[in-house]
N, C-alpha and C positions, 0 to 999 in steps of 0.2 A: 258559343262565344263565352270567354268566362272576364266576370267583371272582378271586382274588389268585392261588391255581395255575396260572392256564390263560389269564393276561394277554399278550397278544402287542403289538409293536407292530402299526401300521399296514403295509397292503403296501407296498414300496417306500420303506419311513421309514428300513432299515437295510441301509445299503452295505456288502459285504466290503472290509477291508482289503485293499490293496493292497503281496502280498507279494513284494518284487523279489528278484531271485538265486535262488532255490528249484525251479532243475532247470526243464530244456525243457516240462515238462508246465502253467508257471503261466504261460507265455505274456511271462513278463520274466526269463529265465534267464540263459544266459549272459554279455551283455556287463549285464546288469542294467540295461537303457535307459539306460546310461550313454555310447554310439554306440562307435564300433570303437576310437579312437586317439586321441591326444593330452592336455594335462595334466591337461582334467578327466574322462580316462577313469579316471585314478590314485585311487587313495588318498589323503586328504591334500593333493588337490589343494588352491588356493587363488592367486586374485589381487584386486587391488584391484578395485572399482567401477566402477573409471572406467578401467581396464585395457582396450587393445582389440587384444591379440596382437599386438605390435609394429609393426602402422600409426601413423602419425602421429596422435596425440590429438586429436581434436575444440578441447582448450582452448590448441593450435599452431599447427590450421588457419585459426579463426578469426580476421580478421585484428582487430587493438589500433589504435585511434586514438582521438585527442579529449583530453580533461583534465576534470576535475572539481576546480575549486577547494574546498581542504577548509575556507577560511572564508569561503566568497562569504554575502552578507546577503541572506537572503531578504525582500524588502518586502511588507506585504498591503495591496493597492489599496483608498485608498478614494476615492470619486470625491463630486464637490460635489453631484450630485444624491439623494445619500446626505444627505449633511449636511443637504439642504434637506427631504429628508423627516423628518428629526429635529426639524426645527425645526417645520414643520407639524404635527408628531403632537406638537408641546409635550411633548419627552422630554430637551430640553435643561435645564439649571439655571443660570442668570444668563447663556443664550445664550452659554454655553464648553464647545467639544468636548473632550474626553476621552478619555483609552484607556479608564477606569472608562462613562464614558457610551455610546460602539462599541461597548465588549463586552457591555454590559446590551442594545443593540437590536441584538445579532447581526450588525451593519455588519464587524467582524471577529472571528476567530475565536480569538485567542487573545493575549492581553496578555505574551506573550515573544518575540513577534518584532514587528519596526519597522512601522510602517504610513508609507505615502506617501499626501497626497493628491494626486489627479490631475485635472485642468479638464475634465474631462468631466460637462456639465451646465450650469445657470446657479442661483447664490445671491442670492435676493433680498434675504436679515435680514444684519443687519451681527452675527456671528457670531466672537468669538475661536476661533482654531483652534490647538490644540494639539498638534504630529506630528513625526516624525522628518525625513521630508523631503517638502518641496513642490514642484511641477511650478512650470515657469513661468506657464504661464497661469493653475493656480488660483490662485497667489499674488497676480494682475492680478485676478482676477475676483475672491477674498475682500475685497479691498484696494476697488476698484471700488466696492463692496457696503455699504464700511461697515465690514467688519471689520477684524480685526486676526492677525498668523500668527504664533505664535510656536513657534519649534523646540525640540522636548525634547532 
């Protein structure tokens, strides 16, 4: 019968601490697993992170090239066979594309960056298109079509 007095844990639920420095008989005496020499044998030792004993750093070794322009404009594609399913699923409104109409049918993902459209595909419905910038060929094949392109 087990009371509140006589509660144990389970066997093997409870690890001795692990007591370093405390004499040759606890099996981490001496150097306290701390190895024989050098700074972090000390006291107080301490170095950076990213410290690797006076070899050459990893972030000197690796060699640096290339650029990253920090205002290049990033475009999001959208291609005429995009538009021509908008037109088909009658999601357009007086057959004029929009950043409000692309980002309601998920064509692009987000109304702060510029959208391009690109001639990939064919547009049958003569189609006002509304974009930041257009391909040469979509602008032949919207034109083509019926429509009309106008630049935001």
């Amino acid at each position: 019968m087990s009371y509140l007095s006589n509660l144990k844990p389970a066997k093997g639920a409870v690890k001795k601490r692990k007591r370093v420095a405390r004499g040759p008989g606890s099996g981490h005496g001496k150097t306290a697993t701390r190895g024989s020499n050098g700074q972090m044998s000390r006291s107080g030792a301490n170095h950076r992170a990213w410290f690797e004993g006076g070899q050459m750093p990893i972030q000197r070794r690796v060699p640096k090239f290339g650029f990253t322009p920090p205002f290049k404009i990033y475009y999001q594609a959208v291609n005429l066979y995009d538009i021509q399913k908008l037109v088909d699923a009658g999601v357009l409104s007086e057959n004029t594309v929009t950043t409000e109409s692309l980002l309601l049918a998920g064509v692009i993902s987000t109304a702060n960056r510029p959208y391009k459209i690109l001639g990939t595909g064919d547009l049958t419905a003569a189609v006002t298109v509304n974009a930041h910038q257009f391909s040469k060929s979509a602008t032949e094949k919207i034109e083509a079509a019926g429509g009309k392109v106008v630049t935001i």
